[in-house]
mmCIF file as Biopython writes it, N, C-alpha, C and O atoms, coordinates in Angstrom:
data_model
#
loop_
_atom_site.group_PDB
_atom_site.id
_atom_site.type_symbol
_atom_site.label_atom_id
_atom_site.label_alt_id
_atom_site.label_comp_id
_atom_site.label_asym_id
_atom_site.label_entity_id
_atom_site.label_seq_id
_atom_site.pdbx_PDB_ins_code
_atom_site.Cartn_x
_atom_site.Cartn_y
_atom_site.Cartn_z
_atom_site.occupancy
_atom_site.B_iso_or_equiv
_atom_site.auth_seq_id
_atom_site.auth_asym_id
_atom_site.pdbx_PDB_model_num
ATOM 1   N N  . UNK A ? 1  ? -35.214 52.174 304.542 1.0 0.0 1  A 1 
ATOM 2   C CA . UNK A ? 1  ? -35.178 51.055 305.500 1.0 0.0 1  A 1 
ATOM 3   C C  . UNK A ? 1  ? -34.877 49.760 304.748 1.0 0.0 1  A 1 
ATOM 4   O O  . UNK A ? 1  ? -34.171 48.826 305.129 1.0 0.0 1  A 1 
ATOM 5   N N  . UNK A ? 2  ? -35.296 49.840 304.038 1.0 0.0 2  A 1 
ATOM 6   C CA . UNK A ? 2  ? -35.303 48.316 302.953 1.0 0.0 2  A 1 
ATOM 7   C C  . UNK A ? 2  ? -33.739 48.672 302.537 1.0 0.0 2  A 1 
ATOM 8   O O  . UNK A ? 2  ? -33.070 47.718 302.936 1.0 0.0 2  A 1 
ATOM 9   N N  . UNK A ? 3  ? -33.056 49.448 302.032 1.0 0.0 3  A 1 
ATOM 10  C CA . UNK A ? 3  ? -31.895 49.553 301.715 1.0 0.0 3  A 1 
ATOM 11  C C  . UNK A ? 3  ? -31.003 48.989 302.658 1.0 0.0 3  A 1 
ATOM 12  O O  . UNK A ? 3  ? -30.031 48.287 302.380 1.0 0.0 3  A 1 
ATOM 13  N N  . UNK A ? 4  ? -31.453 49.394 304.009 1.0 0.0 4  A 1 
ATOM 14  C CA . UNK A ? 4  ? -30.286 49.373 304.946 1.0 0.0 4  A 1 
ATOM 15  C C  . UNK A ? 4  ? -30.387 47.692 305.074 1.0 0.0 4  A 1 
ATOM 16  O O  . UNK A ? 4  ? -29.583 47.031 305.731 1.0 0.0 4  A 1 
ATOM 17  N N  . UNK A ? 5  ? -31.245 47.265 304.509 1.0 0.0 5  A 1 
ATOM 18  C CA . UNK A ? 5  ? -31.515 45.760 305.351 1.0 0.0 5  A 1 
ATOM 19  C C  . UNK A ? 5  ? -30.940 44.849 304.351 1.0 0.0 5  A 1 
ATOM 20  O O  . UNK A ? 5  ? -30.313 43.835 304.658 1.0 0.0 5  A 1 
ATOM 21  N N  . UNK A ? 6  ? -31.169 45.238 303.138 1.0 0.0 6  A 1 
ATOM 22  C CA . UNK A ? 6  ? -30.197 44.508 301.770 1.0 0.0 6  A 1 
ATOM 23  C C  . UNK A ? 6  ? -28.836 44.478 301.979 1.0 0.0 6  A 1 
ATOM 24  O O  . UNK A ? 6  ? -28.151 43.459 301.895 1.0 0.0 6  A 1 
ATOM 25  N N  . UNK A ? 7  ? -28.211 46.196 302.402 1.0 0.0 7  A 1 
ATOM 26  C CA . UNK A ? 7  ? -26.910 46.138 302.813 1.0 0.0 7  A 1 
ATOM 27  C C  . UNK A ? 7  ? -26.479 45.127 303.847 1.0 0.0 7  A 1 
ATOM 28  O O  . UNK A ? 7  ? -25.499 44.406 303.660 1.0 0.0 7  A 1 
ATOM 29  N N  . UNK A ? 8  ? -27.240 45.076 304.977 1.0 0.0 8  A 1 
ATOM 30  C CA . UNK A ? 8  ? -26.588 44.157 306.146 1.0 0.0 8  A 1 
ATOM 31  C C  . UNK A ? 8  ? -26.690 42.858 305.663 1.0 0.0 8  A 1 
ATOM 32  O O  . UNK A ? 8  ? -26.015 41.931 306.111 1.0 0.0 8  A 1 
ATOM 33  N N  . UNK A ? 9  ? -27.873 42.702 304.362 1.0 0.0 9  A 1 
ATOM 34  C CA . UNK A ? 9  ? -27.857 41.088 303.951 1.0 0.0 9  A 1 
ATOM 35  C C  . UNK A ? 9  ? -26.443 40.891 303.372 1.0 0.0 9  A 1 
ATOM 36  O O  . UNK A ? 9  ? -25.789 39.876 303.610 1.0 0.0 9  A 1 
ATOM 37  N N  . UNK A ? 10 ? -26.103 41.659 302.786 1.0 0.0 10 A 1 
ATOM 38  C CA . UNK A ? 10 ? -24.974 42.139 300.923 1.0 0.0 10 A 1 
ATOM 39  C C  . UNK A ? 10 ? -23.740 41.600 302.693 1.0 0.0 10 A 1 
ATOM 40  O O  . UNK A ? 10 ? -22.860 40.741 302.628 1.0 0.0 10 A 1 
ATOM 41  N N  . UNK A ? 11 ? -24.017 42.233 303.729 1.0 0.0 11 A 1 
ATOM 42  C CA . UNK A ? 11 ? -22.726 42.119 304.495 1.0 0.0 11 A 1 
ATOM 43  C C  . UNK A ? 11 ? -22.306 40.736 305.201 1.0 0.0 11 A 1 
ATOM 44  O O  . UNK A ? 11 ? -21.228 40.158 305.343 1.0 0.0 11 A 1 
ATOM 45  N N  . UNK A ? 12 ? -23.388 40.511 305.512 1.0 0.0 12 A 1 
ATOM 46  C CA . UNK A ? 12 ? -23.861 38.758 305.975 1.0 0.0 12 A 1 
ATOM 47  C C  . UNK A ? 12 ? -23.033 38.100 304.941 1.0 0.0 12 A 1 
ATOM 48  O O  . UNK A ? 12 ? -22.018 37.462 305.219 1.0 0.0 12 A 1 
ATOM 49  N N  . UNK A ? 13 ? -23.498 38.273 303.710 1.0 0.0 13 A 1 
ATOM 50  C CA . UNK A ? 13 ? -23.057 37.121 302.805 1.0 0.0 13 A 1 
ATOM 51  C C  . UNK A ? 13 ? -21.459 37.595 302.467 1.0 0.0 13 A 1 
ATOM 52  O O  . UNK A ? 13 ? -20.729 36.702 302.038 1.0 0.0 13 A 1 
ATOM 53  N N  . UNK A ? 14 ? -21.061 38.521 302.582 1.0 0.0 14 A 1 
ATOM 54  C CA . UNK A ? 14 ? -19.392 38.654 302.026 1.0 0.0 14 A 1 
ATOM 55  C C  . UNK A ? 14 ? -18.652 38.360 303.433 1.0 0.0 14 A 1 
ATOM 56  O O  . UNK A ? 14 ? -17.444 38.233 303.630 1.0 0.0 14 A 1 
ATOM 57  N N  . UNK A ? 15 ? -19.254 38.320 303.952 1.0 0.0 15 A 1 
ATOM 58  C CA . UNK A ? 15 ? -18.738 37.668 306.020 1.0 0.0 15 A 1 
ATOM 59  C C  . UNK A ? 15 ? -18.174 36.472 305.655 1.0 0.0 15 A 1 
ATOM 60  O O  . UNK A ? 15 ? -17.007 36.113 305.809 1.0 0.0 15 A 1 
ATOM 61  N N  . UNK A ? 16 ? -19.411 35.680 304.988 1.0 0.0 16 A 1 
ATOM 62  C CA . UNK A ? 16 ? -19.645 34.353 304.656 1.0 0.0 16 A 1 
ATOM 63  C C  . UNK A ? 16 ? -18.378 33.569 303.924 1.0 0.0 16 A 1 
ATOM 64  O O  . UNK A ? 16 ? -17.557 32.749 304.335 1.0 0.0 16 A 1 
ATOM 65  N N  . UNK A ? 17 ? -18.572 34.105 302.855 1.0 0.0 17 A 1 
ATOM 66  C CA . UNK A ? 17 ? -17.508 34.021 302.009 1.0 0.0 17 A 1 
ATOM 67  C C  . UNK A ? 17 ? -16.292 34.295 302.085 1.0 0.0 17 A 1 
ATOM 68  O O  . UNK A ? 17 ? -15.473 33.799 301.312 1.0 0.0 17 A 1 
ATOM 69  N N  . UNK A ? 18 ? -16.004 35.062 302.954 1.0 0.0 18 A 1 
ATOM 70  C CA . UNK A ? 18 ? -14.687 35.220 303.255 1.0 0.0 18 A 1 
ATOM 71  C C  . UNK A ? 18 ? -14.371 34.185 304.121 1.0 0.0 18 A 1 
ATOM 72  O O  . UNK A ? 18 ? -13.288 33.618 303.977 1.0 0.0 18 A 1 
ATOM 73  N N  . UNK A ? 19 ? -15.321 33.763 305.208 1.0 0.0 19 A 1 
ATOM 74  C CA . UNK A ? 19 ? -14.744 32.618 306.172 1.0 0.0 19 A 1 
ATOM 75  C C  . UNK A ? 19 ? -14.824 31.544 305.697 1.0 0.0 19 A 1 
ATOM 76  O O  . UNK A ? 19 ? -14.264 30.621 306.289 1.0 0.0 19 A 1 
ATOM 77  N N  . UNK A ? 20 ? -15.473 31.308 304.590 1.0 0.0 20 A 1 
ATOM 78  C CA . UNK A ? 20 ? -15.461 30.075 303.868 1.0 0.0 20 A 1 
ATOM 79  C C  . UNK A ? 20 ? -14.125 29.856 302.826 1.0 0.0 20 A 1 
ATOM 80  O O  . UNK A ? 20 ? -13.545 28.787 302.638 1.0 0.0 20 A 1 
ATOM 81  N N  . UNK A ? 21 ? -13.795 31.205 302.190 1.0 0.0 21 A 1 
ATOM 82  C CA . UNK A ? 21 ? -12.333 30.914 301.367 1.0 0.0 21 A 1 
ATOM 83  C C  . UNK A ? 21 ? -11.220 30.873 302.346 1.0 0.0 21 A 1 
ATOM 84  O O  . UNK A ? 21 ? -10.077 30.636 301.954 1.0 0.0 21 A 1 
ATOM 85  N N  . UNK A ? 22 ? -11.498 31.103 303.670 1.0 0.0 22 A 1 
ATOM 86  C CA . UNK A ? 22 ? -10.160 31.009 304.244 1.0 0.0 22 A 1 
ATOM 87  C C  . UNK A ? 22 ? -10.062 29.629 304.897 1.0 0.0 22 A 1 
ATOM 88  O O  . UNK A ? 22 ? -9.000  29.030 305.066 1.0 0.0 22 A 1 
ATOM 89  N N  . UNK A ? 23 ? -11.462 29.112 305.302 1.0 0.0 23 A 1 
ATOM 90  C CA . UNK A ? 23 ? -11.607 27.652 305.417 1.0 0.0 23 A 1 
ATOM 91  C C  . UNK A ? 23 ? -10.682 26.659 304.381 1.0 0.0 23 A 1 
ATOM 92  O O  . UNK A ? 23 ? -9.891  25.787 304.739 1.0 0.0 23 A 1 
ATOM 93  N N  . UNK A ? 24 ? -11.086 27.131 302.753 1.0 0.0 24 A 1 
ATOM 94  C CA . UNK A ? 24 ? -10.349 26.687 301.858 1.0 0.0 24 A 1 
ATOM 95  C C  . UNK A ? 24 ? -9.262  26.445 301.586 1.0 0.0 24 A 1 
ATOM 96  O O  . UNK A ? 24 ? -8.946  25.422 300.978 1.0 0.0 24 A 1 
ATOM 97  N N  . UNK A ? 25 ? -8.297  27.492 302.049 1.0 0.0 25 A 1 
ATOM 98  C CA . UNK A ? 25 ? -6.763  28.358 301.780 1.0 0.0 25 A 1 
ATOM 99  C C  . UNK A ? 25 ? -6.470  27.025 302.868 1.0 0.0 25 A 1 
ATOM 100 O O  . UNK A ? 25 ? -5.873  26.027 302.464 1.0 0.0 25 A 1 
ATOM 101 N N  . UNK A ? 26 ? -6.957  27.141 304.263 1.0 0.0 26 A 1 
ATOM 102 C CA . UNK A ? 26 ? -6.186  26.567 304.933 1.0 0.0 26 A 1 
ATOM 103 C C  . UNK A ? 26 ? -6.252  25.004 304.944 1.0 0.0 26 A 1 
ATOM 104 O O  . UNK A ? 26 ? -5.384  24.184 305.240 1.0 0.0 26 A 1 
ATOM 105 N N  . UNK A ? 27 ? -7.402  24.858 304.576 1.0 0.0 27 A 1 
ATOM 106 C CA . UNK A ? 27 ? -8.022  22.812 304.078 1.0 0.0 27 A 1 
ATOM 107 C C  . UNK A ? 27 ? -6.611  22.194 302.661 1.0 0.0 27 A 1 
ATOM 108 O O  . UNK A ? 27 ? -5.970  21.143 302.654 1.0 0.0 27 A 1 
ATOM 109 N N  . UNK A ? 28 ? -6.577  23.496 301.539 1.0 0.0 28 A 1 
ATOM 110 C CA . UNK A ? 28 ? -5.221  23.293 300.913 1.0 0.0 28 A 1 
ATOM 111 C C  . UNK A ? 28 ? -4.347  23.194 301.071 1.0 0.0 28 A 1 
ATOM 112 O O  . UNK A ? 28 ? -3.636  22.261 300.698 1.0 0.0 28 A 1 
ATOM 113 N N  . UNK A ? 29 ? -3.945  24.444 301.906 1.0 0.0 29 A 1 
ATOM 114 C CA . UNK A ? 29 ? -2.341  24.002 302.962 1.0 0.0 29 A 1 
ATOM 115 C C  . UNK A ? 29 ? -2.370  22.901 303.176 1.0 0.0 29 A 1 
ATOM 116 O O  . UNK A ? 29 ? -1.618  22.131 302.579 1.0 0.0 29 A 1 
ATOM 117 N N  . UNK A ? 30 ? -3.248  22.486 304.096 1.0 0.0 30 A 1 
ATOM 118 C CA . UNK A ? 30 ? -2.479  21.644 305.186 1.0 0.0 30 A 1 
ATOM 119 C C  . UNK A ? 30 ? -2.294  21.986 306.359 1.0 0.0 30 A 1 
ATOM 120 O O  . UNK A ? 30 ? -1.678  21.247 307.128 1.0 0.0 30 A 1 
#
């Protein structure tokens, strides 16, 4: 149970990060 709940954390945070570098990509563009 504790595993599964680290994983969904581990998934939360690479969610995160991905919408945040694409925030980035596109704040650079333009």
């Amino acid at each position: 149970m504790r595993q599964r709940l680290l994983r969904s954390l581990l998934a939360v945070l690479f969610v995160g990060l991905l919408a945040g570098n694409s925030e980035l990509y596109a704040a650079q563009k333009g």
